[in-house]
Backbone as CSV, one residue per row, in Angstrom:
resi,resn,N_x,N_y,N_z,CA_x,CA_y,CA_z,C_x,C_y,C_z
1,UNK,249.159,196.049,139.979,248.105,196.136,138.951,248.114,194.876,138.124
2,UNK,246.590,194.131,137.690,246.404,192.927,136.940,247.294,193.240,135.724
3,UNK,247.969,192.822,134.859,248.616,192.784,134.286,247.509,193.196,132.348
4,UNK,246.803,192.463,133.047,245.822,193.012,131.577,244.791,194.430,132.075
5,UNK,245.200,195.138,132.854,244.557,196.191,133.425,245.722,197.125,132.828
6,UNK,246.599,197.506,132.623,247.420,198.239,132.015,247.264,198.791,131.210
7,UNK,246.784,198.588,130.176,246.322,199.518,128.828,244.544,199.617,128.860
8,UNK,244.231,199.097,129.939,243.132,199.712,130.526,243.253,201.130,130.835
9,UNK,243.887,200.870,131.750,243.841,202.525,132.762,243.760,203.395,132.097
10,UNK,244.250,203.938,130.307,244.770,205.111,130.339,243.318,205.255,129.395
11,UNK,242.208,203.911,129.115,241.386,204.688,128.315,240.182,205.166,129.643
12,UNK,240.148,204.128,130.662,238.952,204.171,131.596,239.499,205.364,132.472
13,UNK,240.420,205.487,133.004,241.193,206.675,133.962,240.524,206.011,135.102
14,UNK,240.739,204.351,135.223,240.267,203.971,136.786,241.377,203.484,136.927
15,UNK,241.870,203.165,138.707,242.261,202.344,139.440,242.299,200.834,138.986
16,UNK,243.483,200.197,139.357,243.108,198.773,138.827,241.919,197.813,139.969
17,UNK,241.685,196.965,139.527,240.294,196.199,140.379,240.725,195.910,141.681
18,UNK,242.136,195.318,141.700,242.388,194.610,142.817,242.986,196.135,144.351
19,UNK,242.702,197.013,143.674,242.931,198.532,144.427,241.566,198.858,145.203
20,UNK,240.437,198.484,144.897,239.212,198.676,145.233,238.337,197.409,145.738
21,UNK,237.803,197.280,146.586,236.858,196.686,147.339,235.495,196.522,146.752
22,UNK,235.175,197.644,146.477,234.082,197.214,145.265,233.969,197.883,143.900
23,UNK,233.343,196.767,142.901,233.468,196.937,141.787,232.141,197.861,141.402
24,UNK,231.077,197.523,142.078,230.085,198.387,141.066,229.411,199.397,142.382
25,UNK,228.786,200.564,142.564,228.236,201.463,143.485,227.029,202.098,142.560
26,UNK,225.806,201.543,143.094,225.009,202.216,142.460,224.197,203.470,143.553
27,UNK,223.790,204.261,142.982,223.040,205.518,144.587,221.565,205.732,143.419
28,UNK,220.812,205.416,144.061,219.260,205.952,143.461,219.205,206.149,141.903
29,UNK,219.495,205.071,141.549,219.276,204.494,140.395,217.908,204.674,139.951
30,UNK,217.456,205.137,138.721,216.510,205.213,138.193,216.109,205.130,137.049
31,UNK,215.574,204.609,136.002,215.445,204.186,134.804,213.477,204.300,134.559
32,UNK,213.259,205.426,133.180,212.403,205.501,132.948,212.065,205.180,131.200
33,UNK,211.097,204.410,131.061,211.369,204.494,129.894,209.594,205.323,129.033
34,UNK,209.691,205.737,127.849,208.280,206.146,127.349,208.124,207.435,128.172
35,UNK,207.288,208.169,127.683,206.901,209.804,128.339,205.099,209.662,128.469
36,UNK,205.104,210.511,129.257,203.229,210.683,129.614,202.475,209.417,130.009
37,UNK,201.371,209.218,129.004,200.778,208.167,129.524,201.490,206.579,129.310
38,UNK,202.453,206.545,128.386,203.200,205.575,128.275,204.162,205.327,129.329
39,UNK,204.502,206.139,129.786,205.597,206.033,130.722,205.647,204.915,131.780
40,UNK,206.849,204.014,131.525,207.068,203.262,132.075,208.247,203.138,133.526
41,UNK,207.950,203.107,134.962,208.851,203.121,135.586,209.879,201.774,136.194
42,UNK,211.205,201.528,135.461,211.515,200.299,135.761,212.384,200.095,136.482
43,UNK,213.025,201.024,136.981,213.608,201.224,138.366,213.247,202.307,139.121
44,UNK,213.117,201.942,140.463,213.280,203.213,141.626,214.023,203.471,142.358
45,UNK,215.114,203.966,142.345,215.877,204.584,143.348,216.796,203.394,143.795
46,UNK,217.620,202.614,142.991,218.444,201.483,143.517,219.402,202.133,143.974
47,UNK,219.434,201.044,145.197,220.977,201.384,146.418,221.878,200.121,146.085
48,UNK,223.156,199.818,145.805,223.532,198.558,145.810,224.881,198.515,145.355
49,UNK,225.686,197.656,146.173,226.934,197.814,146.147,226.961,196.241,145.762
50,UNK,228.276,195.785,144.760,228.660,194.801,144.315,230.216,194.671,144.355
51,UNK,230.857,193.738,145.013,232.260,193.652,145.402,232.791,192.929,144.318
52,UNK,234.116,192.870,144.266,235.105,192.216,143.505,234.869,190.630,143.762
53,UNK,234.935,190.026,143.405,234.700,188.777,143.413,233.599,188.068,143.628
54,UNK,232.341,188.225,144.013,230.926,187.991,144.170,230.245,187.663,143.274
55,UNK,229.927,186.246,143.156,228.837,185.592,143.061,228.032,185.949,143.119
56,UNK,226.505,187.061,142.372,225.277,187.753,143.090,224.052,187.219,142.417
57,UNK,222.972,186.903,142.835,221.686,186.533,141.458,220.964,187.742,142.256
58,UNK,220.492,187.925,140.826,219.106,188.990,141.333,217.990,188.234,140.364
59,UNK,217.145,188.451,141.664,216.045,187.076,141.725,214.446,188.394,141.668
60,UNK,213.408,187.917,140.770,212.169,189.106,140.776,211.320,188.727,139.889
61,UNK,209.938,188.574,140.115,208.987,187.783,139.295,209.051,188.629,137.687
62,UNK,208.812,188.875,136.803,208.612,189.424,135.419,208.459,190.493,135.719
63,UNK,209.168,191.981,134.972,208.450,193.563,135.150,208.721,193.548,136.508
64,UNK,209.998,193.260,137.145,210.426,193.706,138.654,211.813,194.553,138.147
65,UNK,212.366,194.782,137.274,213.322,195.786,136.846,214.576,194.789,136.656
66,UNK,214.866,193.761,137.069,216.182,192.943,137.338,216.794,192.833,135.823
67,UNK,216.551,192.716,134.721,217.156,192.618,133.409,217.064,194.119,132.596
68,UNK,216.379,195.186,133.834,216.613,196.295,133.196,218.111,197.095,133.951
69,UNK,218.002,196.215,135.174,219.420,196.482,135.936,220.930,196.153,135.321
70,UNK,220.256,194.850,135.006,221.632,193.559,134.266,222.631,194.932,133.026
71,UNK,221.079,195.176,132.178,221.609,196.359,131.109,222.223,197.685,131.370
72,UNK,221.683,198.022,132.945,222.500,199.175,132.834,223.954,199.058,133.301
73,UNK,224.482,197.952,134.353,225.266,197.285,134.466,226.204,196.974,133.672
74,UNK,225.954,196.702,132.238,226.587,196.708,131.346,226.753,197.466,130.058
75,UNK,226.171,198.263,131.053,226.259,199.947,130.161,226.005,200.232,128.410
76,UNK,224.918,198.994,128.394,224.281,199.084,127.665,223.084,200.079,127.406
77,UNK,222.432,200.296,128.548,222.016,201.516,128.683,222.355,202.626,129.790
78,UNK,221.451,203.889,130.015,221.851,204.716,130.696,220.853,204.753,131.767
79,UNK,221.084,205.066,132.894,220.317,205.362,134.016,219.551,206.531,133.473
80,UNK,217.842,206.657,133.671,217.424,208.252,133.895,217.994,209.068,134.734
81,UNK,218.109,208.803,136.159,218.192,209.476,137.495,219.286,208.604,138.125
82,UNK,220.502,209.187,138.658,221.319,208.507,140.296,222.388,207.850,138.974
83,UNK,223.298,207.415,139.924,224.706,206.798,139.333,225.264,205.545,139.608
84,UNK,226.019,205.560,138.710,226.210,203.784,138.634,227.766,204.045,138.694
85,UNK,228.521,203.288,139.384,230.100,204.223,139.665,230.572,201.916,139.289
86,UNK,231.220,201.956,138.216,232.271,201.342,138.042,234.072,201.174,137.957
87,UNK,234.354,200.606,139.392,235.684,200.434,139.352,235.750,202.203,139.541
88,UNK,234.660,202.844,140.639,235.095,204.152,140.677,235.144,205.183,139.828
89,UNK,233.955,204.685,138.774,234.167,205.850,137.614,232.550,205.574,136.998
90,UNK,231.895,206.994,137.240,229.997,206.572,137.440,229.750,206.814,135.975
91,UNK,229.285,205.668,135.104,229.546,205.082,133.409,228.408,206.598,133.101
92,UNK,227.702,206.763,133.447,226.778,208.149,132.876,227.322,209.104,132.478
93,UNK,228.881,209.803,132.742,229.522,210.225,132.393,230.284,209.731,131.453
94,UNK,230.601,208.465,130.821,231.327,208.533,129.782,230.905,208.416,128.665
95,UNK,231.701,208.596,127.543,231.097,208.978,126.191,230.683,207.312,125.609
96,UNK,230.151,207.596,124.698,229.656,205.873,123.921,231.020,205.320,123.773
97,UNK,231.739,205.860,122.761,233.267,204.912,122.738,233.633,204.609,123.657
98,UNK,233.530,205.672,124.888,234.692,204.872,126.321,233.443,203.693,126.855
99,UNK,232.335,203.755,126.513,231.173,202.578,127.541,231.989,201.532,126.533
100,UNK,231.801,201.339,125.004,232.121,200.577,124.051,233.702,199.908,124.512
101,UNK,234.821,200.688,124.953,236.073,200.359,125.341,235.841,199.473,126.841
102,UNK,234.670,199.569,127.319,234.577,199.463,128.952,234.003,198.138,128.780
103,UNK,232.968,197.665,127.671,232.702,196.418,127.318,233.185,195.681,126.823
104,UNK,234.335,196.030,125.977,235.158,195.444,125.558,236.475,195.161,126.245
105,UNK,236.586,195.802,127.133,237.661,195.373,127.598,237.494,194.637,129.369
106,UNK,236.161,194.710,129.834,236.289,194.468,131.226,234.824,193.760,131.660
107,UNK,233.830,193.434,130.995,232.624,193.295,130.932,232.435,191.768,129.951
108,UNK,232.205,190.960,130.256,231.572,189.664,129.377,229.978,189.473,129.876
109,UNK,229.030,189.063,128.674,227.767,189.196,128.341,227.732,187.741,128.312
110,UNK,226.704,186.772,129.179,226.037,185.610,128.653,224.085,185.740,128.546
111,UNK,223.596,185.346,127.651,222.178,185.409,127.602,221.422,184.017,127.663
112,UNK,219.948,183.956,128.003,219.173,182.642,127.537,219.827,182.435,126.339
113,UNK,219.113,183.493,125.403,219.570,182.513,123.882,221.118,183.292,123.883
114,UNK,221.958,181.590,123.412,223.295,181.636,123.105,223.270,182.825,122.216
115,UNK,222.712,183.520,121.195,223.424,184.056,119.960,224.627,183.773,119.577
116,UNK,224.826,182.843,119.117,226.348,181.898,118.491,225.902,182.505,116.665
117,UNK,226.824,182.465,116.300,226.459,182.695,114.891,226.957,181.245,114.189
118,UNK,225.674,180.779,113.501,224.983,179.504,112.925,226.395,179.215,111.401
119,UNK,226.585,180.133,111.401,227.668,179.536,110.282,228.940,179.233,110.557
120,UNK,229.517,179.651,111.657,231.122,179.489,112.412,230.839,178.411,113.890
121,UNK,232.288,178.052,113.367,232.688,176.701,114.390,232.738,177.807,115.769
122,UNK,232.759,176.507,116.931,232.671,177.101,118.272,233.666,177.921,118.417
123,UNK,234.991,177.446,117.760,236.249,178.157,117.655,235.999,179.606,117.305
124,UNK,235.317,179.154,116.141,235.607,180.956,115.218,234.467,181.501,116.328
125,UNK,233.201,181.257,116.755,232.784,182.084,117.505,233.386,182.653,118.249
126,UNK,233.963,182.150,119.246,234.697,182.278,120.623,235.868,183.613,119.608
127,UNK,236.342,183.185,118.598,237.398,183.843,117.813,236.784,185.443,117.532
128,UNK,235.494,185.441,117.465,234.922,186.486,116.775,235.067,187.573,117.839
129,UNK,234.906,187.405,118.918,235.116,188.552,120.185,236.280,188.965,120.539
130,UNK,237.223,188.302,119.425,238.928,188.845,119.546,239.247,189.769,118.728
131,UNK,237.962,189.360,117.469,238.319,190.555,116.487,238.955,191.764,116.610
132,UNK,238.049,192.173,117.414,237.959,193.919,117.856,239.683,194.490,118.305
133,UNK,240.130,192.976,118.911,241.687,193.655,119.598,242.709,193.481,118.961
134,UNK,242.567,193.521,117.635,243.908,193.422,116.860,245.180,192.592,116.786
135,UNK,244.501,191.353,117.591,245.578,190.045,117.881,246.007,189.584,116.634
136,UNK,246.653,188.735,116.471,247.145,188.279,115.387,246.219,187.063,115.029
137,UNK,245.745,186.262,114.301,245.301,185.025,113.810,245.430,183.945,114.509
138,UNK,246.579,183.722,114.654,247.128,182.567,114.916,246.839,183.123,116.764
139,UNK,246.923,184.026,117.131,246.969,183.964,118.897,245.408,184.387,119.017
140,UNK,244.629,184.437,118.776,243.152,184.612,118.741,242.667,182.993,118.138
141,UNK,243.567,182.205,117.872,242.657,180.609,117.520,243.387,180.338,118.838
142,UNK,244.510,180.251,119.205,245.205,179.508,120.567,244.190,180.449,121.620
143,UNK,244.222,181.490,121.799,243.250,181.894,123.027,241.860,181.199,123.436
144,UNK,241.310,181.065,121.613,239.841,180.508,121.888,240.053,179.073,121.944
145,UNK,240.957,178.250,121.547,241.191,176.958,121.865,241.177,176.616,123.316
146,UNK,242.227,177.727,124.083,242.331,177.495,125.748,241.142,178.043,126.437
147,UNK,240.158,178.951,126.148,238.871,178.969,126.424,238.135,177.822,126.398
148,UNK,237.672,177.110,125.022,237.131,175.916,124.496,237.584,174.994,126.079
149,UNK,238.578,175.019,125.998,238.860,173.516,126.663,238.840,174.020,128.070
150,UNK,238.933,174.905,128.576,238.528,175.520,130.090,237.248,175.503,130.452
151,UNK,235.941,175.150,129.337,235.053,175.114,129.591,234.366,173.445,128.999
152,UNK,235.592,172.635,129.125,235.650,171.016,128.495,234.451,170.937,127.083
153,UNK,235.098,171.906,126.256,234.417,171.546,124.771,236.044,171.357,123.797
154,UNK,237.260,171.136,124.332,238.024,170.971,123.682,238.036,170.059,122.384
155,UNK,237.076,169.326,122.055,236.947,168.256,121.216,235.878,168.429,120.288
156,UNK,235.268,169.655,120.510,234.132,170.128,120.004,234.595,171.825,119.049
157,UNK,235.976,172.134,118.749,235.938,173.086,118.486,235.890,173.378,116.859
158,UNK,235.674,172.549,116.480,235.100,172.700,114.976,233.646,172.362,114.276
159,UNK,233.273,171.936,115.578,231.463,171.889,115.235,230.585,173.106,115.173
160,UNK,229.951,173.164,114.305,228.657,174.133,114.063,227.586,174.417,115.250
161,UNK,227.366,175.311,115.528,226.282,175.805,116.915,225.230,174.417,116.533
162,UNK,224.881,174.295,115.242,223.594,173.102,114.690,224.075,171.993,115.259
163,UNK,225.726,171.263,115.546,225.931,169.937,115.840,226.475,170.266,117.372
164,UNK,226.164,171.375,118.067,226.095,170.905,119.730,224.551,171.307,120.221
165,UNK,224.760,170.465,121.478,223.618,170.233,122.598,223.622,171.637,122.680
166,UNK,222.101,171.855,123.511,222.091,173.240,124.101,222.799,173.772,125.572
167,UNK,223.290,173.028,126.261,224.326,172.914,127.116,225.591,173.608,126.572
168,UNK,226.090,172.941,125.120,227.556,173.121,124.963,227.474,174.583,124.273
169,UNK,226.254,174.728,123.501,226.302,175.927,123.080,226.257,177.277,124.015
170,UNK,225.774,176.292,124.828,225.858,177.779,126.458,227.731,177.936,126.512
171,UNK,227.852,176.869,126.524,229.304,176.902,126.922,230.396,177.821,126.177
172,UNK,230.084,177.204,124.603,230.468,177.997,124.186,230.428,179.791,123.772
173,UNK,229.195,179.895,124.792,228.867,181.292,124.763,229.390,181.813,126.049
174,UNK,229.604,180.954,126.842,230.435,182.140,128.020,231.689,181.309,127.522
175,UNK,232.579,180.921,127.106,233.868,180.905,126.703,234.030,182.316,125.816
176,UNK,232.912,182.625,124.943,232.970,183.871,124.441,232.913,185.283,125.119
177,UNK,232.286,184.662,126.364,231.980,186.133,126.670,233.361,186.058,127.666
178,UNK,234.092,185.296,128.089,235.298,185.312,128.857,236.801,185.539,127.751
179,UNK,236.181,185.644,126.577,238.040,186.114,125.572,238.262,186.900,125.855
180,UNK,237.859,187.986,126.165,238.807,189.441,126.578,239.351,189.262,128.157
181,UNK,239.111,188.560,128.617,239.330,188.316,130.372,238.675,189.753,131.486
182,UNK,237.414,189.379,130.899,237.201,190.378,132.002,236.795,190.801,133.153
183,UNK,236.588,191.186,134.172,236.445,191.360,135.282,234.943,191.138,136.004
184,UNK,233.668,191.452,135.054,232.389,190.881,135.572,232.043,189.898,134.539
185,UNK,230.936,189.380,134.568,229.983,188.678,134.058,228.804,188.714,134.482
186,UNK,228.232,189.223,133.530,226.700,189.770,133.547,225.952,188.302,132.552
187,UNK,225.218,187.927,133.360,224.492,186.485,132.587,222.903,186.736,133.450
188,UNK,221.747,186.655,131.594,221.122,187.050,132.021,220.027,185.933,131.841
189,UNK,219.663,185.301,132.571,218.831,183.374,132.524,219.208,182.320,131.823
190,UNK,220.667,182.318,132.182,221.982,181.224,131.512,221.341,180.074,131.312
191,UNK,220.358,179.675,132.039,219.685,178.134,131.874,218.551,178.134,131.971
192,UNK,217.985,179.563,131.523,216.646,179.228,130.427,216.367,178.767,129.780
193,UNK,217.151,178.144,128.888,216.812,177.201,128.123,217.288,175.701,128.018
194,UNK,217.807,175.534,129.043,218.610,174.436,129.439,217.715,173.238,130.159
195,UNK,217.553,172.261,130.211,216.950,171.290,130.830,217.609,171.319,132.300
196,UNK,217.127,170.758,133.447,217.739,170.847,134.960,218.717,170.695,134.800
197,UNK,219.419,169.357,134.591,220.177,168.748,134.732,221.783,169.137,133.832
198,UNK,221.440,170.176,133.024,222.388,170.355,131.875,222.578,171.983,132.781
199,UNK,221.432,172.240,133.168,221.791,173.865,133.293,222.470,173.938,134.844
200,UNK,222.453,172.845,135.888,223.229,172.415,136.913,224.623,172.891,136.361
201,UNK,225.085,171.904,135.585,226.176,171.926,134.854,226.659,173.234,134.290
202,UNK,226.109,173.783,133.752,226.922,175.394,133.265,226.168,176.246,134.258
203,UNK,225.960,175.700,135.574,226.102,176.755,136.805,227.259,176.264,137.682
204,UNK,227.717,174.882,137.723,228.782,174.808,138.119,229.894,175.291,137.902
205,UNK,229.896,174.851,135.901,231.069,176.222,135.474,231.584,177.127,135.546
206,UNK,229.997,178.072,135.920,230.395,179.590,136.558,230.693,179.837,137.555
207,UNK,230.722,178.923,138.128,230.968,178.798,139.994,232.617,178.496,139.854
208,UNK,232.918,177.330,138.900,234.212,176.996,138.965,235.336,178.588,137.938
209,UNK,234.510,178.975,137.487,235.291,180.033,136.437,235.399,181.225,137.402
210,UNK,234.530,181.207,138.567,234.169,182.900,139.111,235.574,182.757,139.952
211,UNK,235.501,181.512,140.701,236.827,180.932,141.474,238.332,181.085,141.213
212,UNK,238.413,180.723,139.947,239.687,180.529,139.620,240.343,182.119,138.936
213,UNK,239.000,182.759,138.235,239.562,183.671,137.842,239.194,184.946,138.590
214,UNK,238.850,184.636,139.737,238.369,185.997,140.755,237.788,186.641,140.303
215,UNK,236.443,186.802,139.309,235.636,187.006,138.441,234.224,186.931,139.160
216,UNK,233.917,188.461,138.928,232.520,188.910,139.475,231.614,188.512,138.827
217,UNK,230.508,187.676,139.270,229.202,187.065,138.514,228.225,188.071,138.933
218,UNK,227.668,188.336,137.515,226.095,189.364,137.788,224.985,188.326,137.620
219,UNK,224.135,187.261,138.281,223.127,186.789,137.098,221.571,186.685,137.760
220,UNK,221.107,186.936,136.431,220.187,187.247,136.627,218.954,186.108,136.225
221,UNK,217.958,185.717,137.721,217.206,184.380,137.193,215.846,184.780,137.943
222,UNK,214.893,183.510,137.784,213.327,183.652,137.860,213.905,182.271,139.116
223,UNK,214.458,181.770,138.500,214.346,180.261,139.367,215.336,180.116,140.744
224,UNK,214.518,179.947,141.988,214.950,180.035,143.021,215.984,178.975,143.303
225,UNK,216.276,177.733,142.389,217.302,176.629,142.556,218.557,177.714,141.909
226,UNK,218.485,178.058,141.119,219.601,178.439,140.536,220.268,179.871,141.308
227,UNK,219.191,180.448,141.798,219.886,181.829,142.877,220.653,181.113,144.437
228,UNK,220.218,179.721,144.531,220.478,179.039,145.478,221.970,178.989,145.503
229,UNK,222.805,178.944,144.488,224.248,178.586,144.238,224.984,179.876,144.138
230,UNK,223.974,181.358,144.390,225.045,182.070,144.533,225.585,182.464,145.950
231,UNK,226.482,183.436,145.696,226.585,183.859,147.815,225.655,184.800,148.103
232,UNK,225.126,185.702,147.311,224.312,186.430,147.723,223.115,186.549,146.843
233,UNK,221.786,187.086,147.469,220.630,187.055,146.287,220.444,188.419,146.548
234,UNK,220.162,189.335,145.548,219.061,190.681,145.600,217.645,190.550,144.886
235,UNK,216.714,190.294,145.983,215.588,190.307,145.015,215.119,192.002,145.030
236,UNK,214.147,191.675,143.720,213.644,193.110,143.099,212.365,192.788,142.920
237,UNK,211.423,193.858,143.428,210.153,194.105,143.290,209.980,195.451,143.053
238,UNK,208.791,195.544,142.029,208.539,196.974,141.453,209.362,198.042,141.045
239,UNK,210.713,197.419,141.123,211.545,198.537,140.224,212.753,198.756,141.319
240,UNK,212.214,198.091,142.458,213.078,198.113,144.076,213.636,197.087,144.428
241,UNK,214.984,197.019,145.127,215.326,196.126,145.747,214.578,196.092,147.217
242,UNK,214.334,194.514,147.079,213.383,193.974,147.638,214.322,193.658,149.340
243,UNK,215.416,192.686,148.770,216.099,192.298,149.536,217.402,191.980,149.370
244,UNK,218.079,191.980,150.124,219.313,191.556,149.930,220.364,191.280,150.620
245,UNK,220.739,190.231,150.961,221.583,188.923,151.827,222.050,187.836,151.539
246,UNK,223.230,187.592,152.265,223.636,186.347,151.790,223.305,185.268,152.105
């Protein structure tokens, strides 16, 4: 068992990651949102298995369901219909605190917009997602320091979100979403706002971070260069997976 999976187990009651073959099992997934004439259908019936270590983009023109997937994925929301089985344990069944323990402890979030908070250094950002675990001070600045510099902003960790590029501020937003060390990464148009050439660059990162730390990439894009760099694509149409291959 991963060694930071240990005081996992006894809140999730799963298996550790490296015990299982795949990390996420979804069966006829369904997500409705609004009633009657509002009613909106934004998934239908997803089938889809996601392994431990995989690289995946899910690729789908606007209103194809793919960022309504990303969310349930990260159990941010709930499926209407069918199950979503993480690490062997289908999240519809658990209570808000255990989804809340399940994001916090095994789940990192990157978005288009960074949400960095405008008044704290890259440090204290990166610092702010340690809060929650009761580290001490001093080992929550050394953690986000060795983040910082794993993602080469080591020299940048006392600047304001206002005095970095929009590149570094990406950076420093998946250094954030990687402090708890966790097992996926759900990133949802990482270089939407990025110019080509910068958003190359914090797709390499994730390529080099998914590598080293055997770290499942969820991400989710419009742009067919950037689904190009994963191993596998699922596209989504109308609420359906469209396709899906490597």
């Amino acid at each position: 068992m991963n060694e930071h999976l240990d005081g996992d187990a006894a809140v999730l009651g799963v298996a550790a990651a490296d015990d299982r073959r795949e990390l996420y099992t979804l069966s006829g997934v369904t997500k409705v949102y609004g009633r009657g004439d509002s009613e909106v259908l934004a998934l239908r019936g997803v089938d889809l298995t996601v392994g431990l270590g995989e690289f995946v983009a899910v690729v789908g023109p606007s209103g194809s369901g793919k960022s309504t997937l990303l969310q349930l994925l990260g159990g941010l929301d709930r499926p209407t219909a069918g199950a979503i089985a993480f690490e062997g344990r289908d999240l519809a069944g658990l209570a808000d605190s255990e989804l809340t323990a399940l994001r916090l402890q095994a789940i990192g979030f990157v978005f288009q917009q960074f949400n960095l908070i405008p008044t704290l250094t890259a440090r204290e950002n990166v610092e702010a997602a340690l809060a929650p675990t009761g580290l001490a001070r001093r080992e929550r600045e050394q953690r986000a320091l060795r983040l910082l510099a794993d993602v080469g902003l080591a020299e940048r960790s006392n600047h304001l979100p206002s005095q970095l590029s929009g590149g570094e501020q990406q950076r420093v937003a998946i250094a954030r979403a990687l402090a708890n060390e966790p097992r996926v990464l759900l990133a949802d148009e990482p270089t939407g706002n990025l110019d080509t050439r910068t958003g190359e660059e914090v797709l390499a990162l994730v390529e080099r971070l998914s590598h080293e730390r055997a770290l499942t990439v969820i991400l989710v894009t419009h742009d067919p260069r950037v689904a190009a760099r994963a191993a596998r694509t699922v596209r989504m149409r109308d609420g359906q997976v469209a396709t899906n291959a490597s």
